[in-house]
GUVEXBA-667529 format. One line per 10 residues: number of its first residue (from 0); for each residue x, y, z of C-alpha. Coordinates in pm, whole numbers, plus 50000, padded with zeros to 5 digits. Layout:
# residues N
NUM) X/Y/Z  ...;
This chain:
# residues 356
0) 49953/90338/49233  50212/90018/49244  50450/90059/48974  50724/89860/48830  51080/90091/48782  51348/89984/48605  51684/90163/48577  51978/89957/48416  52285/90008/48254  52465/89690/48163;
10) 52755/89623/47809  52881/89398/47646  53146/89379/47349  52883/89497/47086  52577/89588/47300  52505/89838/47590  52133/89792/47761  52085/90138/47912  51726/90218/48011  51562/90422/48288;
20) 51153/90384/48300  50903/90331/48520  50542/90154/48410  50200/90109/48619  50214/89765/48758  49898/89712/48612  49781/89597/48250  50002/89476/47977  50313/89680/47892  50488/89539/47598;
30) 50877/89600/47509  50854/89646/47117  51174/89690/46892  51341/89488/46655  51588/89187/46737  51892/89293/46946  51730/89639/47074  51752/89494/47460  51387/89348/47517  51477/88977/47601;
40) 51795/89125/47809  51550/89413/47986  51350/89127/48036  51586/88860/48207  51682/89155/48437  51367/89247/48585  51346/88832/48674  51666/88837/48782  51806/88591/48530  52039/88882/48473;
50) 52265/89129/48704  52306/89436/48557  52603/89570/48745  52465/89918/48771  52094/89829/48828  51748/89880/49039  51463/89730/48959  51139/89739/49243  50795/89638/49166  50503/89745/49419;
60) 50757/89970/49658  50958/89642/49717  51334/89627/49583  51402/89372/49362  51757/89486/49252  51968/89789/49418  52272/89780/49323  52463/90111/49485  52331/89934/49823  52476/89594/49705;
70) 52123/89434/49723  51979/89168/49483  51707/88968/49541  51674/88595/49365  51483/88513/49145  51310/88218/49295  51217/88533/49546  51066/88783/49312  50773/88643/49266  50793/88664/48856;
80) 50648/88373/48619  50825/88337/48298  50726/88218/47960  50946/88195/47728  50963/88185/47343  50991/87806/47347  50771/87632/47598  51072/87396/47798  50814/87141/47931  50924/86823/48086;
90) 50877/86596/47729  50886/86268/48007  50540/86397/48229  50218/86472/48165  50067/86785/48065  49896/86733/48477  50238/86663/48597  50423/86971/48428  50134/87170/48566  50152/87011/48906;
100) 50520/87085/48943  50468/87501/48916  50230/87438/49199  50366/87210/49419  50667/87490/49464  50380/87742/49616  50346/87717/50003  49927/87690/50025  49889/88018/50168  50088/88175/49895;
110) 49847/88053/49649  49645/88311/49448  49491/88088/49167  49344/87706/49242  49452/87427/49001  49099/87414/48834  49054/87756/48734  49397/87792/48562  49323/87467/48356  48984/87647/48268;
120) 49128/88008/48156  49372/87809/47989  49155/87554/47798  49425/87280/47858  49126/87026/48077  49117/86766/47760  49515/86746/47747  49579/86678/48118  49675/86319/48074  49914/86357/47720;
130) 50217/86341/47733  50405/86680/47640  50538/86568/47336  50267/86464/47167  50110/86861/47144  50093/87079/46903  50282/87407/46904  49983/87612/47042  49894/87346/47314  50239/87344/47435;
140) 50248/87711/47492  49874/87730/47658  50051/87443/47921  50370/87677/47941  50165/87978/48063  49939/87754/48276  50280/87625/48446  50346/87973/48533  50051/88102/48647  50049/87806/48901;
150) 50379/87951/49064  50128/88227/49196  50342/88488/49016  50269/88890/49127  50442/88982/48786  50394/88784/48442  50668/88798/48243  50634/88693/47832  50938/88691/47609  50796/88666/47273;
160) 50578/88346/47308  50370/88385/47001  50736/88391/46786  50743/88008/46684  50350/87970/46624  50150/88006/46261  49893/88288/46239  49632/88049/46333  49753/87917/46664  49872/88318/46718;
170) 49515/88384/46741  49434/88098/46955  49713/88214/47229  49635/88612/47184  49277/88480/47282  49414/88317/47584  49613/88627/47659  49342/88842/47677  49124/88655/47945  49435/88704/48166;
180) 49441/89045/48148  49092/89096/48146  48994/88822/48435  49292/88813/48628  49439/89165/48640  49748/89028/48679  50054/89249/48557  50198/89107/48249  50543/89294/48064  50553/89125/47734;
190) 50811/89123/47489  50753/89161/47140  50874/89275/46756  50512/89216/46561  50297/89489/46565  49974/89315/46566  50045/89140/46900  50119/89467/47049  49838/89656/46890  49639/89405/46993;
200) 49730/89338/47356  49893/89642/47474  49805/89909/47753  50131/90079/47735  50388/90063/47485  50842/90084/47532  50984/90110/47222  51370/90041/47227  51641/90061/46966  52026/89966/46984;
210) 51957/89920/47376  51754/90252/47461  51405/90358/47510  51298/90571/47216  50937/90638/47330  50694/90566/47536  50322/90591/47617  50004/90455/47428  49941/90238/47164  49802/90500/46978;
220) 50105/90735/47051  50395/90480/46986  50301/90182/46743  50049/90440/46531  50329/90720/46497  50646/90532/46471  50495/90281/46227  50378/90487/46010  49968/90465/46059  49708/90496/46346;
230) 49560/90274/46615  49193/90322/46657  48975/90171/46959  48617/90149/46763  48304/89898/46850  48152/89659/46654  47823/89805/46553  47644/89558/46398  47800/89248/46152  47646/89189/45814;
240) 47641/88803/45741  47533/88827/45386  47830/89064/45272  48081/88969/45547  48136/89299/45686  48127/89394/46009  48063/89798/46095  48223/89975/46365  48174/90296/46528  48449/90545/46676;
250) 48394/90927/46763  48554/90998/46391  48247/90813/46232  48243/90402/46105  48460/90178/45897  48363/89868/45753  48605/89576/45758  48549/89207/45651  48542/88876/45892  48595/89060/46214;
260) 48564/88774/46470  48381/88978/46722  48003/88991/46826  47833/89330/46841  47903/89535/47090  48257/89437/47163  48522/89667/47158  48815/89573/46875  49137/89776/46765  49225/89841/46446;
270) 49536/89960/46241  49542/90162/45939  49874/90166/45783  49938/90555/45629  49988/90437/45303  49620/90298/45255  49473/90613/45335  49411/90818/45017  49267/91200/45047  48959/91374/44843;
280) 48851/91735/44862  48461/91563/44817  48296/91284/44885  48334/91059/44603  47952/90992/44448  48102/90675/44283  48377/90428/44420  48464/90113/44559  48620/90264/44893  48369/90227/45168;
290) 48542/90362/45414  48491/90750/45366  48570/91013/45700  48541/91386/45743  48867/91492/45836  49072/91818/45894  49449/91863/45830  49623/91916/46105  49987/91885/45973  50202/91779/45710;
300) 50539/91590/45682  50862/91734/45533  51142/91584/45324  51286/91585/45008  51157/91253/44859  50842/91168/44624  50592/91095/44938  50455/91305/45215  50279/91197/45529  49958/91373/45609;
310) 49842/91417/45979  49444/91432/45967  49196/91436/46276  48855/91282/46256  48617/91391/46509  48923/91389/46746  49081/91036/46630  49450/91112/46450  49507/90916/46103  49794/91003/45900;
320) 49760/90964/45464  50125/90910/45293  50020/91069/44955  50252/91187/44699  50389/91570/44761  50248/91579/44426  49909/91555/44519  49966/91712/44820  50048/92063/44592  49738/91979/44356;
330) 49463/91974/44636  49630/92242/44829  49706/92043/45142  49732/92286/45411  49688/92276/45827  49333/92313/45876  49187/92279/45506  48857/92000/45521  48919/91681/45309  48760/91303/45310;
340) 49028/91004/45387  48920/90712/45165  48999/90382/45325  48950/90037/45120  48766/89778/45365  48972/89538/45267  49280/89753/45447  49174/89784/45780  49382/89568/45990  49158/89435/46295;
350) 49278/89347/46653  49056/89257/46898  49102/89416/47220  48882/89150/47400  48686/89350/47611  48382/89466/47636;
């Protein structure tokens, strides 16, 4: 299996990027941390915007960066595309022109998507002939990735391109995203600090802090334990127009959650933050929560202060409850002891995978 390595060490006065990881060259594998953790600068080295002066980076067995052998490779040879937070179109040309220019450096036999179908994926056809200053924020970004997919890039590379957009036109681009990854296969590492991008998007999850990798692996296993909830592939079963609800189904049972934009049968993500999950020791005969799973205990958190974090499986799907340690002594929380997580609808935090 191609993979893409990545071993760097590189300071500066009040920063030191020092990472060693290697990620299937497949997918989407997102770099998640908060501002200054070494994602943007991770990033720019793996173009080769960036020399870290102890460094190798290779992608698909070929060496992009070695540096005890004093080899670097350009990065007009690396075959990367690069979108950046703010689109930097030409504001002069067309959006045909600024497209036209990422394709007119490709030699024809080097070309691995056509013109038409990259307008198409992107849904940019009825802006070919504005100018680039006349789009909105969204538009500009759909013309920015379409730009560099038309450099026939092997690698995608994203540095937080959703970070300047409204929740609306978020959505519009995630969309986008999506048919990339799902139609294209092509590799995309993409650089984020929201958690529903990642949960949403990701194959493969690097966490970093203060310029180091602090875990890696699945969503599940990095945005759902670090963040303090749990990441749950489901299906939509069915969607209830009258109420608004759509159901899903996972091997831990259903959930209901409101104005899922999904059809049924499509696979969606969701998040449920720790602190929306309440425990029972019955079902409840009479409450609002519709969201009610038969779980086990299968740890419990320690510390000193008022709240405790409850690891749960249902049927083989991990949750976590952050109840009080008070109510943790009342019910008798203990590994292995049966209770029912209560979930409110209304909490479920949906991200469509896109797939099917």
């Amino acid at each position: 299996m191609s993979e893409l390595r990545v071993r760097l060490r590189l300071s500066r006065k009040d920063f030191t990027l020092d990472v060693d990881h290697q990620a299937p060259a497949h997918g989407i594998t997102a770099l998640f941390g908060a501002s200054g953790s070494g994602k943007t600068t991770m990033l720019r080295c793996i173009a080769g915007l960036e020399r870290a002066p102890e460094g190798v980076v290779t992608f698909a067995g070929e060496s992009w960066q070695d540096e005890p052998r004093h080899h670097f490779t350009p990065t007009h040879l690396r075959g990367c595309g690069y979108v950046f937070q703010e689109a930097s179109l030409f504001p002069h040309l067309s959006v045909r022109r600024n497209l036209e220019y990422g394709e007119k450096r490709v030699r024809p036999d080097q070309k691995r998507l056509a013109f038409e179908r990259t307008v198409e994926l992107l849904g940019v056809a009825p802006l070919l002939a504005r100018r680039t200053d006349n789009l909105s924020g969204g538009e500009r970004q759909r013309v920015a990735i379409a730009r560099a997919l038309l450099a026939s890039p092997r690698l995608l590379l994203m540095d937080e391109p959703l970070a300047s957009l409204d929740a609306s036109r978020k959505g519009e681009i995630l969309y986008y995203i999506e048919r990339l990854r799902d139609e294209l296969g092509l590799p995309i590492v993409y650089v984020s600090h929201a958690v529903d991008e990642v949960v949403r998007l990701a194959d493969r999850v690097i966490m970093l802090a203060h310029g180091r990798v602090t875990a890696t692996g699945s969503v599940q296993d990095t945005i759902g334990r670090h963040e303090g909830g749990a990441v749950i592939d489901a299906f939509v079963a069915d969607q209830n127009l009258e109420w608004g609800l759509a159901r899903l189904e996972f091997p831990g049972g259903q959930l209901f959650t409101p104005d899922i934009d999904a059809l049924a049968g499509e696979r969606v993500r969701v998040r449920i933050a720790a602190r929306d999950v309440a425990l029972a020791l019955s079902r409840p005969a009479d409450s609002s929560y519709l969201n009610v799973l038969a779980c086990a205990v299968t740890g419990i958190g320690t510390g000193a202060g008022a709240s405790v974090d409850v690891q749960l499986d249902a049927g083989g799907t991990p949750l976590i409850a952050r109840i009080t340690r008070k109510s943790a002594a009342t019910l008798g929380i203990a590994p292995g002891k049966p209770v029912f997580a209560l979930i409110k609808a209304v909490a479920v935090d949906r991200q469509s995978v896109g797939y099917a």
